[in-house]
N, C-alpha and C positions, 0 to 999 in steps of 0.2 A: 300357563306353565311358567314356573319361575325359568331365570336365565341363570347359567352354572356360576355366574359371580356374583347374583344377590344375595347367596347362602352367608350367615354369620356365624352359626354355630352348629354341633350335632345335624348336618346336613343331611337330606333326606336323600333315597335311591329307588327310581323308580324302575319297576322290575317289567318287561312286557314278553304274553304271553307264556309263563309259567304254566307249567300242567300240576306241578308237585311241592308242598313245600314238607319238609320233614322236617319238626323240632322235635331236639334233643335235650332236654332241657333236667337240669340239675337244680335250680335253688327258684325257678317261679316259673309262673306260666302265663303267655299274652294272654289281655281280655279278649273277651268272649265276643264282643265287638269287633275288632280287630281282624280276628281270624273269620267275622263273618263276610267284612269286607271282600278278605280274599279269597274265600269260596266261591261270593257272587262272581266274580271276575276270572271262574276257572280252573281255579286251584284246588286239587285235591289236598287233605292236613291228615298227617301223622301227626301224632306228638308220641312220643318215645319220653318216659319219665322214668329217671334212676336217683341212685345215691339217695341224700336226704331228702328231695324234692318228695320223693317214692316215699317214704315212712310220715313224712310231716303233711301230705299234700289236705287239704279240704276238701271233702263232698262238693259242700257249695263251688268251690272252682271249679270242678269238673264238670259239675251239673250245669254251669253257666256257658257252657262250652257248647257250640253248634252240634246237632243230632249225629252229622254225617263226620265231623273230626273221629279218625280212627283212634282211641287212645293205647297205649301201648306199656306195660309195667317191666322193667326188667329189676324191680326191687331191690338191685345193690351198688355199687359202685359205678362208675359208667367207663365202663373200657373199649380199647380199640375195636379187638374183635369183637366184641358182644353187640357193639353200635353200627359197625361194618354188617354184621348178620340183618340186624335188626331195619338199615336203610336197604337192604336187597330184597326183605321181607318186603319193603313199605311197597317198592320200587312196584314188584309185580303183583300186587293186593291193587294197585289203582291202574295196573295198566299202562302206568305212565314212562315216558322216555328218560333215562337220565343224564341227557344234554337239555333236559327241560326241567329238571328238577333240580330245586335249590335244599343247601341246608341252613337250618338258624340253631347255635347253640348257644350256652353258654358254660360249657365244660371243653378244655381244650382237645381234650383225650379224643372228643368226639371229633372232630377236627379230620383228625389221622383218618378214623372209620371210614368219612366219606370221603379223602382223595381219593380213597382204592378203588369208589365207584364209579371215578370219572363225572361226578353232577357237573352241573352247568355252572355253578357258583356256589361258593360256603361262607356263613359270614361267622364272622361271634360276635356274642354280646356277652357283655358287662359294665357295671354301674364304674367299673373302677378305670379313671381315663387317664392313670399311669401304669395300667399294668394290662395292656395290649398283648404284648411279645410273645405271650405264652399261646397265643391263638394265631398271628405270624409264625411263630415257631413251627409248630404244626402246618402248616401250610392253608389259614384262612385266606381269601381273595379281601376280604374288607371285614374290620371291629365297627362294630357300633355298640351304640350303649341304650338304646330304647327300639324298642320291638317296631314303635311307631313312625319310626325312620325309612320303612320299608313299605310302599304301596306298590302290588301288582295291580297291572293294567290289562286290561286281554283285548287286543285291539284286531280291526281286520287283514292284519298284514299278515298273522298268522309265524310271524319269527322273534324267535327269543332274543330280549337285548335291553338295552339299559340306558337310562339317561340318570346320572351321577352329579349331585350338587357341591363343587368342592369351595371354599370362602377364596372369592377372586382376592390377592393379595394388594393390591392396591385399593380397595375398599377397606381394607383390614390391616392399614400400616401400624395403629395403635396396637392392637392385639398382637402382630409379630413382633415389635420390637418388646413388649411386655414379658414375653417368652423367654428373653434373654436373662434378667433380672443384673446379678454384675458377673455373669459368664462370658464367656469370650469368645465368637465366630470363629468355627475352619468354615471354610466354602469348596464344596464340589462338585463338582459341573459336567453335563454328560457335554458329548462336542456335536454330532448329528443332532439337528433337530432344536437345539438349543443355544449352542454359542454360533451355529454356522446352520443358515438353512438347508434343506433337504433339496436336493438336485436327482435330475434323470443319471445324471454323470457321478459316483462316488468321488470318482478322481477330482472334481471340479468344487466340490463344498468347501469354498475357500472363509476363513471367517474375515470380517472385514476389517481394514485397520481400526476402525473407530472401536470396534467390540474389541480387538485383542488390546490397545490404549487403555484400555477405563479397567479392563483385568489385568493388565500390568498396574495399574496402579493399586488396583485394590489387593494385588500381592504387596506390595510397598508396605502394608500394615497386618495385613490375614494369611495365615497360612491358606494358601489355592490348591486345590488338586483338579486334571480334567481325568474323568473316568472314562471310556470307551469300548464299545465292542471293537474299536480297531485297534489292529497291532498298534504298538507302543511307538513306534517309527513314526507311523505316519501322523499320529496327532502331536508331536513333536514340530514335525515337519509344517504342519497348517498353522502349529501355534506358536512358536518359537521365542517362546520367554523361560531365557533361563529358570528365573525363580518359582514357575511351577512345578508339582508335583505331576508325572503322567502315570497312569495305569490301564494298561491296553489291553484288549482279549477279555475287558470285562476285569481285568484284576488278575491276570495271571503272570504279567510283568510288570512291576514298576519301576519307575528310576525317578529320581529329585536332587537337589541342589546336595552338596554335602557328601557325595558318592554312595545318596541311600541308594539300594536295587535290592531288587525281590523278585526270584521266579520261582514256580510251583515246582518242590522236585518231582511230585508226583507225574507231574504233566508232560516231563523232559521224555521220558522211557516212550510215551506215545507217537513221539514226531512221526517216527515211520510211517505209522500206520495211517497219518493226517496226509503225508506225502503220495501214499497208494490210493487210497481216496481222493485226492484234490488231484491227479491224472486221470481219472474213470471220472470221474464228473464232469471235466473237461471236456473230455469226447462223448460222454452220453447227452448232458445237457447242454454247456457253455456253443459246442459246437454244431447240435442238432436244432436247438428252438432261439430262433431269433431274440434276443434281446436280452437273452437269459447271461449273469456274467457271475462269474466263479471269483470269488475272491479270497483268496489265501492270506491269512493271519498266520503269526506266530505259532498259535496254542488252539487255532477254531478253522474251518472253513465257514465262511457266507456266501449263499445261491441267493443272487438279486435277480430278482424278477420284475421291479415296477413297471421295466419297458416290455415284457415279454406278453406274449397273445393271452386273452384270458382264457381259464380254463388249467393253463401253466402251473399254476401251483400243487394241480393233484398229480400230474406228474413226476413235481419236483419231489415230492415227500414220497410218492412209492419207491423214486429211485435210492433217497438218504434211508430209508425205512431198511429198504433191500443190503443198502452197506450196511448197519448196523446192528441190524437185527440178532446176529449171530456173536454180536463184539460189545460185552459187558461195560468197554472201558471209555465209550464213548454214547453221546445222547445228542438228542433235538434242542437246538434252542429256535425263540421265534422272534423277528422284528417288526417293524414297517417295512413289509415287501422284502423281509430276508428270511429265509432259513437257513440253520446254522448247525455244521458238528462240530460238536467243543467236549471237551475231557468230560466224564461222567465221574468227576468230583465234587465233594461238598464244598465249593468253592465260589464267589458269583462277587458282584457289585460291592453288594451292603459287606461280604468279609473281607473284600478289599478297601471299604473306608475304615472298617475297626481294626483291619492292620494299621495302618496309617497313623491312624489316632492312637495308636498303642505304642508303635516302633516312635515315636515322636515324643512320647511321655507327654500327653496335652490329656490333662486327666477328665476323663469323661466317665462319666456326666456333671463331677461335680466343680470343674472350673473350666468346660470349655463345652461350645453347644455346637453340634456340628450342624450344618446345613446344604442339603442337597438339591439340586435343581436338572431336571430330566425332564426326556417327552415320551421315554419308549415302555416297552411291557419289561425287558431286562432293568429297567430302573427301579421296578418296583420292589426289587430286592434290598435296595439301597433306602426305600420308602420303608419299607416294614423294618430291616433294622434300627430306626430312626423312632420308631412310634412311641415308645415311651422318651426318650433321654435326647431326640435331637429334632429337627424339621425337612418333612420333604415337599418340595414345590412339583410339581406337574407342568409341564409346558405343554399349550395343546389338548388332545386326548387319545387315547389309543383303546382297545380291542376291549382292556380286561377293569374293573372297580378297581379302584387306586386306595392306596395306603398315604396318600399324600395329605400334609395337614392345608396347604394354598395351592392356590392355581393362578396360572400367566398363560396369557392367551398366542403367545407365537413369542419367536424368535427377536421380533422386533420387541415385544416387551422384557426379555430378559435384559435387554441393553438399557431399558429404562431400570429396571430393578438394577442394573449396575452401578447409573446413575444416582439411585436413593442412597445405596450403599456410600458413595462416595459423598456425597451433602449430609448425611445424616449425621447428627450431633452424638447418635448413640453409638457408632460403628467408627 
């Protein structure tokens, strides 16, 4: 098994124990090979064929197709609901789970059909490796661009999950810095996990002089921003360099040099309602289950659990489940040992770095290349908007397939990557 930083290019993703794989497929269809693979290994195959695919397809490609692949015709166009029917269709024709069932498309529309099913993962594919966004947009977990990128494994453990090759970035210093061409670096930076490691204690994740040194100086020359799920205060507070840009709550408050500041008005009219909840959570959780700590943000609450007894976290979610269920105006987010109520706005990471890059006039994509570096599942938002026109780094790995184009293996390498940044002839 390769190691996650020998990947160079079109990096492969291995899928283990898959019950289902549903393709949606508009303009081709994998080899017949391919999909035999992953039958052997467990996988029951839809293929759902629309639009042109439907009218133009080959005998002989079908015919080259394994006996037991179900095939599927819906002859026109491939829309939401029609591909929504058609994966519930698939779902209960094989009997299969879908927190075990994957989709593979290559129509974005289809995308949408299957969040609403809750799979286990959705990927898209296309040939074209600057026009992503359209299957981020939609809510894909990961693009790829060859069908052959993806091997299910059906192993004895019996649980669905993944191991993800993404190009370690210091194998691949030629290739990042190529990326750039004569466009010009923003840089931004999640703060847990990545500028300051992860501690038992939140309060305690102090980042160390050396790392906030070598980003102050690479503010000297780049615009910096750190992004965070925490209020805007406290990563102020940890990092305390004027010349950065911060955005707290995920993007829901920013402030920067200059008297920039940005809050959500949407998110303002909510407070209250963050305030009657961050009291009930208090005494249901913070104060019933050991180790469990309630932490209040501006615009979010976070329920930390890493210290608390296992078992802790279905509790945690029946009780946010039970506040919210009935209140449109707020949602679940999830971290490393946090769950989170935050405004149920269209709002997140990645649309608070293209505020940024907009209120700034630093014209992107075509004179400035932004570049993001995170370690969490909320980063990934900042990952996918980045997928055609900028770069997201990975620190680490977390829960879900990454939209990230490099990977850094901890904290202590982002200080090196600081480092290249500050030696490098191109930067």
């Amino acid at each position: 098994m390769k190691k996650m930083n020998d990947c160079k290019d079109d990096c492969s993703v291995k899928l283990f124990n898959v019950s289902a794989v549903i393709l949606v497929m508009h303009d081709s269809i994998p080899s017949g090979e391919l999909l035999t693979e992953w039958e052997e290994n467990g996988a029951h195959i839809t293929l759902v064929l629309g639009g042109g695919l439907s009218a133009k397809r080959s005998t002989r490609e079908i015919r080259d197709l394994p006996k037991k692949v179900r095939v599927v015709d819906i002859k026109d166009e491939i829309k939401r609901n029609k591909v929504s029917a058609r994966i519930k269709e698939a779902i209960m024709h094989t009997d299969a789970e879908a927190k075990r069932t994957i989709l593979l498309t290559d129509h974005p529309a289809a995308v949408a059909g299957g969040r609403r099913k809750g799979l286990y993962t959705i990927i898209g594919l296309t040939l074209d490796k600057e026009n992503l966004r359209p299957f981020y947009d939609e809510g894909a977990n990961l693009v790829i661009h060859n069908p052959e990128q993806l091997e299910i494994i059906e192993n004895s453990e019996n649980k669905t999950g993944f191991i993800q090759e993404i190009p370690g970035l210091f194998k691949n210093k030629t290739s990042f810095e190529s990326r750039f061409g004569k466009k010009k670096p923003v840089f931004f930076f999640d703060y847990d996990g990545t500028l300051a490691s992860i501690v038992k204690d939140p309060e305690k994740a102090y980042i160390t002089d050396t790392m906030r040194n070598k980003l102050a100086d690479l503010a000297k020359n780049h615009r910096v921003s750190v992004v965070s799920g925490r209020d805007k205060s406290d990563i102020e507070d940890f990092v305390q360099l004027e010349e950065v840009i911060y955005a707290g709550s995920h993007g829901f408050r920013i402030t920067g040099p200059d008297g920039l500041y940005m809050e959500q008005e949407n998110a303002e009219k909510l407070l209250p309602g963050l305030d009657e909840m961050e009291e009930e959570l208090r005494i249901v959780l913070e104060q019933k289950i050991e180790g469990v700590q309630v932490e209040r943000k501006y615009f979010a609450i976070a329920i930390h659990y890493r210290n608390a007894p296992p078992g802790t976290y279905k509790k945690i979610v029946q009780e946010v489940n039970r506040l919210i269920s009935d209140d449109p105006d707020f949602k679940k987010g999830r971290g490393k040992k946090i769950l989170e109520i935050k405004p149920a706005l269209d709002w997140h990471k990645g649309k608070a770095l293209e505020w940024i890059m907009n209120h700034l006039d630093l014209s992107f994509p075509d004179e400035s290349m932004p570049v993001y570096i995170g370690d969490d599942v909320t980063d990934e938002d900042a990952f996918r908007a980045l997928a055609d026109d900028g770069i997201g780094i990975l620190v680490g790995k977390h829960s879900q397939l990454s939209a990230a184009k490099y990977h850094l293996d901890d904290v202590e390498q982002v200080e090196e990557f600081l480092e290249f940044l500050l030696n490098s002839d191109r930067f």
